[in-house]
N, C-alpha and C positions, 0 to 999 in steps of 0.2 A: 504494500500500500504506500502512496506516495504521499510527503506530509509536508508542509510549508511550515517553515521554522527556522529558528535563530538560532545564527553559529555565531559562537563569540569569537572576536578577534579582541588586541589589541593586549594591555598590561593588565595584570592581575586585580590592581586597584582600582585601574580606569578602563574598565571593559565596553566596548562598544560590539555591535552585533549585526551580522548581513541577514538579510532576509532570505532564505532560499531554497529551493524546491530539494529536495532528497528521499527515500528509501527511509521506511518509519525506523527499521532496526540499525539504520546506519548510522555511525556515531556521530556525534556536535559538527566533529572537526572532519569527518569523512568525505565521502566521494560525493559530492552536490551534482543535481542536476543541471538548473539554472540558476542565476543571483536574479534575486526582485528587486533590493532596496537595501535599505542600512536602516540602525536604528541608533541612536546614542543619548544616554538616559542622563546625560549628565550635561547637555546643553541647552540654552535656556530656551531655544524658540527651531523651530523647522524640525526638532529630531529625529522624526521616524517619516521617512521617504521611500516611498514606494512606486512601482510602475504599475497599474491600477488594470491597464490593459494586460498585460500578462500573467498579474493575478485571476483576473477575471476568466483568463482562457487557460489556467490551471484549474481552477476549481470545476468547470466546464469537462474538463479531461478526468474528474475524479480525486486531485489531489485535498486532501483534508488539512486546512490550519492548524495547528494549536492554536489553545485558548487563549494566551499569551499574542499569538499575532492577531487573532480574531477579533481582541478588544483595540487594540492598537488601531486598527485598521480601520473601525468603528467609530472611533475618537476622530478620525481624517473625513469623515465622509460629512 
């Protein structure tokens, strides 16, 4: 099953996160399908960017968000 979800990148204390299409059992840091977006939880305005269109035409093909991107995504519209 295909899952949209956030992989961390960056320093352990200042973590920021891509958005992006992967394999449900596949780990954080694994093999991703597509990148959508970025999200960064520690800036004060724009942080969670997304391509709206290719979310849209994943979830269309079956891919399932986590809860976590699903509220985020909710908060943009």
């Amino acid at each position: 099953m295909l899952k949209i979800k956030l992989s961390p990148i960056g320093k352990i204390n200042h973590r920021q996160y891509r958005v992006v299409v992967a394999e449900d059992r596949e780990k954080l840091t694994g093999n991703i399908i597509e990148h959508l977006g970025s999200y960064d939880p520690h800036a004060p305005a724009d942080q969670f960017k997304i391509n709206k269109d290719l979310y849209r035409s994943w979830l269309t093909k079956g891919a399932q968000p986590t809860d976590t991107v699903k509220s985020l995504v909710a908060k943009t519209k």
